[in-house]
C-alpha positions in Angstrom: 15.3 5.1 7.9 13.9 4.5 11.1 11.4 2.3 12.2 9.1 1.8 15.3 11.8 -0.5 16.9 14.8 2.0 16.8 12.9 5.2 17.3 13.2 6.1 21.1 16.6 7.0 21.5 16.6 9.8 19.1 13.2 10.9 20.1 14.4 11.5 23.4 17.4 13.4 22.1 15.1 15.7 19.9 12.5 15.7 23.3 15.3 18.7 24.4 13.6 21.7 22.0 10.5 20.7 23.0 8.8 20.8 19.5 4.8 21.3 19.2 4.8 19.0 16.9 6.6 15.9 15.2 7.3 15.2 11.5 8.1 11.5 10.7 9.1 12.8 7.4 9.9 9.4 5.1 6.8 8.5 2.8 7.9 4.9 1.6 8.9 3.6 5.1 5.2 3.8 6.5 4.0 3.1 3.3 5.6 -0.1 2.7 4.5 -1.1 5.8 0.6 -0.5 5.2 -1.3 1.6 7.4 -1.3 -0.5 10.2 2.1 0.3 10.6 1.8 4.0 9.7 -0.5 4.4 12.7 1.1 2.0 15.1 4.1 4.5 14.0 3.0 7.3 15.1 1.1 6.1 18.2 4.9 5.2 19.3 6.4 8.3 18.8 4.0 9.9 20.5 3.9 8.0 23.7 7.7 8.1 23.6 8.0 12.1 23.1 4.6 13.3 24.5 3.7 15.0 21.6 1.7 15.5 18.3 2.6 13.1 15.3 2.6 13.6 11.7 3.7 10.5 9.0 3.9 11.2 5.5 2.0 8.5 4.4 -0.7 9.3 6.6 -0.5 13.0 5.9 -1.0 12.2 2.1 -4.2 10.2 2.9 -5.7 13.0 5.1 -4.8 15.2 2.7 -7.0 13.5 -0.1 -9.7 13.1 2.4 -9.8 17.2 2.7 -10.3 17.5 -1.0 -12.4 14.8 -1.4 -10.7 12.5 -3.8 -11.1 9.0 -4.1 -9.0 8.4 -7.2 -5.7 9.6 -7.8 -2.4 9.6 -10.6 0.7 8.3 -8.4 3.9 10.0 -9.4 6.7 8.5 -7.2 10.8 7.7 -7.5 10.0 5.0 -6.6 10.5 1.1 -8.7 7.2 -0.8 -9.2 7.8 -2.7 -6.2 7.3 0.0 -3.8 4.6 1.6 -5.9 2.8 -1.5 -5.5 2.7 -1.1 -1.2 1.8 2.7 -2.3 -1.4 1.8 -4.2 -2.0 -0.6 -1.4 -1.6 1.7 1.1 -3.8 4.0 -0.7 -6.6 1.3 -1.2 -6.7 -0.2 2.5 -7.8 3.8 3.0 -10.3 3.6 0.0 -8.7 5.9 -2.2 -8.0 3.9 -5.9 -4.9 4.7 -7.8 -6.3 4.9 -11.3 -2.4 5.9 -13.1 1.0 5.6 -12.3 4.2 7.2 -12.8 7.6 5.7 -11.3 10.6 5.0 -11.7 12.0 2.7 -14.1 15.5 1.5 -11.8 15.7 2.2 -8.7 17.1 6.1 -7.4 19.2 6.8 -4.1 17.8 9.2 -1.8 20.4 11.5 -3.4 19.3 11.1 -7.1 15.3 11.2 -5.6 16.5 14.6 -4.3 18.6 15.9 -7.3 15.2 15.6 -9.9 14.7 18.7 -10.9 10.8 20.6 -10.3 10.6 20.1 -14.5 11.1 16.3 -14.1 8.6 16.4 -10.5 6.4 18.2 -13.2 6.6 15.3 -15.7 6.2 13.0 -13.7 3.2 14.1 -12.0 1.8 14.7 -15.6 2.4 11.1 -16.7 0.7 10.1 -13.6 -2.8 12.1 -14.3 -5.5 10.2 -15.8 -9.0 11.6 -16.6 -10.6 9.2 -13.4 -8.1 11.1 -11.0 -9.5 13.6 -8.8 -5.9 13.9 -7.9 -2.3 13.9 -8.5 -0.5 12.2 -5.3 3.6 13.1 -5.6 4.8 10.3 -3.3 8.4 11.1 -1.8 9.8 13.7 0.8 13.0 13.6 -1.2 11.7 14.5 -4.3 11.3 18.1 -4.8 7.8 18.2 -5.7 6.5 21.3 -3.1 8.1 23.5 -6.4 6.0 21.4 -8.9 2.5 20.9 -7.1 1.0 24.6 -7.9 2.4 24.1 -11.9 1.0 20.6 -12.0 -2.2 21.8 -10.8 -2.4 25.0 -13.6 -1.2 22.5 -15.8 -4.0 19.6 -15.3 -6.8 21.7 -13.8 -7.0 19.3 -10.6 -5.5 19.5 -6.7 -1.8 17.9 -6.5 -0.5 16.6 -3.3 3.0 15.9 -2.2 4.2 14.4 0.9 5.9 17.2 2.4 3.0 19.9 1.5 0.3 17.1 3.0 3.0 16.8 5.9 2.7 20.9 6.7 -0.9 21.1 5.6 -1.8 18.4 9.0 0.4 20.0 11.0 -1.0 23.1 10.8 -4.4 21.9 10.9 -3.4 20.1 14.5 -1.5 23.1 15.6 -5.1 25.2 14.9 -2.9 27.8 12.2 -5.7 28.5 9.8 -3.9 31.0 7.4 -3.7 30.1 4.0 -0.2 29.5 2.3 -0.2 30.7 -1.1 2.2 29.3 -3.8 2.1 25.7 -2.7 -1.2 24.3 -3.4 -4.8 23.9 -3.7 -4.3 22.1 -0.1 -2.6 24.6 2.0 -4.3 27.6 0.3 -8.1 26.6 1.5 -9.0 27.2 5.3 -8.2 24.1 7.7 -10.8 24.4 10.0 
């Protein structure tokens, strides 16, 4: 994925629409890099394209802050190396990662985005915990915007993915209140 250092020249490219708003869309490449990074990140893209910018990583954490949770299940693709900068990432924002659910060898972009929503569902349900306020779905690949409003009937708590966290912020910065139903605890409550 891209990184701070290689960012500009396709920002500039994508400058020609003009968007409202940008979408750094990869969860693990901010989040391996701590928040730090994540914010640094963001701060580039938007000096370099003049306009409002959303990580995944830091979408998820906002997210949580919203609802209020402070301890969450972690249901990722990911192996247990990258789950590890995950809970970190999560813990330098004071949110604690109280269960985990990842992947046992590691999945290509490809196979993170050929699980089905029944294994997303799964997976998020091996990840709850009765500490978690919670469910976090790490993974823009992943198709886990078709699990999180199952999960959430299913263990009686909120459920957050990236890409749903992702929309949820950028509709709170573009000021679109409307609820989305179907998707969420998150983008179904008011975001004023």
């Amino acid at each position: 994925g891209l990184g701070a250092s290689d960012i500009d020249d396709p920002l500039r490219l994508l400058m020609g629409v003009r968007p409202d708003i940008i979408l750094y869309g990869c969860t693990s490449a901010t989040l391996a890099h701590g928040p730090d990074f994540d914010r640094k990140l963001a701060a580039r893209v938007k000096s370099v394209s003049g306009t409002e910018t959303v990580t995944a990583a830091g979408a998820l954490v906002s997210a949580l802050e919203v609802l209020g949770a402070q301890r969450v299940g972690l249901a990722s693709p990911y192996v247990p190396a990258i789950n590890d900068t995950a809970v970190a990432f999560l813990a330098e924002a004071g949110i604690e990662t109280v269960q985990r659910s990842e992947a046992a060898v590691p999945l290509s972009n490809e196979e993170q985005g050929a699980m089905t929503p029944d294994e997303v569902l799964a997976s998020g349900t091996r990840a709850d915990h009765d500490d978690a306020d919670a469910i976090v779905l790490s993974c823009t690949d992943m198709r886990s915007v078709e699990s999180v409003a199952r999960l959430e009937e299913a263990l009686g708590k909120p459920a957050i993915c990236s890409n749903q966290a992702m929309m949820h912020e950028a509709l709170r910065r573009l000021g679109i209140d409307d609820p989305v139903e179907g998707f969420g605890m998150l983008l179904e409550r008011p975001r004023s």
